[in-house]
C-alpha positions in Angstrom: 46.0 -199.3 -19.4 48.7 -199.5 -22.0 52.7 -199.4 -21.1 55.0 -198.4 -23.6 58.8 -198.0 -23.3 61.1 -196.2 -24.9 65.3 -195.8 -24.5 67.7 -193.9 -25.7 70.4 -194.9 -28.0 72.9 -195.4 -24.4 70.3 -197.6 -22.8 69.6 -200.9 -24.3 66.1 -202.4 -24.0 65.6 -205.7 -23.1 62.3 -207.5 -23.1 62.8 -209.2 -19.6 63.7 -205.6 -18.3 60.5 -204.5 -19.7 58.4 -207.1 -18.8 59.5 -206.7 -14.7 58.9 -202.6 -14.8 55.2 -203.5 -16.7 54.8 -205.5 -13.9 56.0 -203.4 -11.2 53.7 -200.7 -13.0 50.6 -202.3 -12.6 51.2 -203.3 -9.2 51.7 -199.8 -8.1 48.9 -198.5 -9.9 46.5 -201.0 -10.0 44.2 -198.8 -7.6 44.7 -196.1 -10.8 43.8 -198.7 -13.2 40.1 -197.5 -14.5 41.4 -194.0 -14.4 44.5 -194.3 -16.5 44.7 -194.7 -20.0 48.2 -195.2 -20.9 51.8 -194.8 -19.0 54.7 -193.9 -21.0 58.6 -195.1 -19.4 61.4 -193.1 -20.8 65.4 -194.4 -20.0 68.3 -191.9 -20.7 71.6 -191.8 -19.5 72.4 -188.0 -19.3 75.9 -188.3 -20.3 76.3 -190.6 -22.7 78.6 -193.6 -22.6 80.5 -191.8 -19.7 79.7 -193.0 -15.9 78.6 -190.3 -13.7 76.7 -189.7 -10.1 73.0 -190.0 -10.7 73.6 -189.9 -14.5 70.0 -192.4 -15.3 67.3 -190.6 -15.9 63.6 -192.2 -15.7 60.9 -189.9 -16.9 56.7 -191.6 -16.4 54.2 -189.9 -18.4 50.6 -191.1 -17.5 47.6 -190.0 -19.3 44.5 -189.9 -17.6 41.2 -190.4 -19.0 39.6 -187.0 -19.5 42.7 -185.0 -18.8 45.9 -183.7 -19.3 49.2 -185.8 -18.8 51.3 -186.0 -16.3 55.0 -186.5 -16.1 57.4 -186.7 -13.3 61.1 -187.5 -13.7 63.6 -188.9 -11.4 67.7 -189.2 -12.1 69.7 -191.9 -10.2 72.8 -194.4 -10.3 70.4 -196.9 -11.8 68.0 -197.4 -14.2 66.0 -199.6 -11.6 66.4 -196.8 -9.0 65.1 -194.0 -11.0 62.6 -196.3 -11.8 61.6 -196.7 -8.1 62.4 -192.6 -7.5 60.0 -191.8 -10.8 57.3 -194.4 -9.9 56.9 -193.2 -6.1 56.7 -189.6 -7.8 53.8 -190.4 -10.3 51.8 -192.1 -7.8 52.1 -189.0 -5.5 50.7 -186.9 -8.1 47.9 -189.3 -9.2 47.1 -189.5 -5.9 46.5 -186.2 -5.7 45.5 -184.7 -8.9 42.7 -187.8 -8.5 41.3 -186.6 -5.2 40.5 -183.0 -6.3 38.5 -183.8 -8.8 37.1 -185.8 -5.6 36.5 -182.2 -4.6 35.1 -180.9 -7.3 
């Protein structure tokens, strides 16, 4: 499974940053692993340099082997929170789009 990160030009992208959400991706979808074969993390701030409620956007694409991709998006007061908002969301959605092909 390959990660790959991309920011806006308001968010700045640091390696350690990246190198905890990889992590905290893998974790979470370890149990996704064989199935998945590449996740995607977008960062934007929605309104530029100015502060605002919920204003950090977090977008996860993941592509799964043999289908289409998937993207969920979550906006919060923090890039770690939107994070945690957008990663709950994707695993939701793996979860189920995985077990009706179960079905099938």
């Amino acid at each position: 499974m390959k990660i790959q990160f991309n920011t806006d030009k308001h968010i700045e992208g640091h390696q350690r940053a990246e190198a905890y959400f990889a992590n905290e991706l893998e974790t979470a979808l370890a149990r996704f692993e064989e199935k998945i074969t590449r996740v995607e993390v977008h960062f934007g701030h929605e309104n530029s340099a100015k502060d605002g409620v919920k204003d950090k956007r977090c977008l996860i694409e993941v592509r799964p082997a043999k289908l289409q991709p998937l993207a969920v998006t979550e906006h919060d007061e923090t890039n770690e929170k939107a994070f945690r908002g957008a990663l709950e969301k994707v695993k939701k959605v793996l979860t189920t789009t995985f077990e009706k092909q179960k079905e099938h």
